[in-house]
N, C-alpha and C positions, 0 to 999 in steps of 0.2 A: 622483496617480500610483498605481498597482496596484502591491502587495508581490506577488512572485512568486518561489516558491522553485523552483530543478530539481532535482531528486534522482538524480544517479547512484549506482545502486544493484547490486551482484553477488549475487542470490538465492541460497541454498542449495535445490540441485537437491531439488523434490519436499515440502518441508518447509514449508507454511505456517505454520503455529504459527510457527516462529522467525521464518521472515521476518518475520510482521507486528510480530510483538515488537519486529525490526529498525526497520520503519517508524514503530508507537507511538514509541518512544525520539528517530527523527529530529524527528519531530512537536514529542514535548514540549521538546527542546531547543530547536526556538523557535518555541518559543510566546510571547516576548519582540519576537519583531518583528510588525510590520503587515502581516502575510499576507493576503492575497487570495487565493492558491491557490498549492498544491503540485502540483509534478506527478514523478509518479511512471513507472517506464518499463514498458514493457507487459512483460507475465509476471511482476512485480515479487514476487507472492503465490508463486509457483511455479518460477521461470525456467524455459526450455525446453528439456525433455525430453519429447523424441515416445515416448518408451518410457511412460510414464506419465500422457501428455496425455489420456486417457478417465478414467482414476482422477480426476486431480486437477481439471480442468474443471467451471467453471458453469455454470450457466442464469443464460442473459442478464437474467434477472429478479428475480436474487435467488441468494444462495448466502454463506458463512460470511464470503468477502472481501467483497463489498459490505455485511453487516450491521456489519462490524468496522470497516469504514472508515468508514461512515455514522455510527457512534458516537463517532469522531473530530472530527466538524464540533461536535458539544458542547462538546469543547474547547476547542475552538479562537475559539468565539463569547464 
């Protein structure tokens, strides 16, 4: 059976750094259990704000949240 964590989560508008900090902390808290996958809810890095979605937005290929979170599955392995 797959461990499967949901994460509802309330971003701080605009602010990545903290958010992922947010996200880091849920991660490490458990890291105790037999996770398969975490899922995290869309705009999670950002939430949405259209006043700022050109500033804060990635490239689908790569950008500071996919590197941060990609450094995450280290962990978690």
């Amino acid at each position: 059976m797959a461990g499967v964590l949901s994460v509802q989560f309330n971003p701080i508008m605009s602010n990545k750094g903290t958010n992922l900090e947010r996200i880091e902390k849920c991660i490490r808290e458990n890291l105790d259990k037999n996770l398969d996958l975490i899922v995290f809810p869309e705009f999670f890095s950002t939430g949405i704000n259209h006043k700022s979605f050109q500033e804060d937005s990635e490239d689908e290929n790569g950008g500071n949240t996919i590197k941060v979170v990609q450094s995450y599955k280290k962990v978690l392995r």
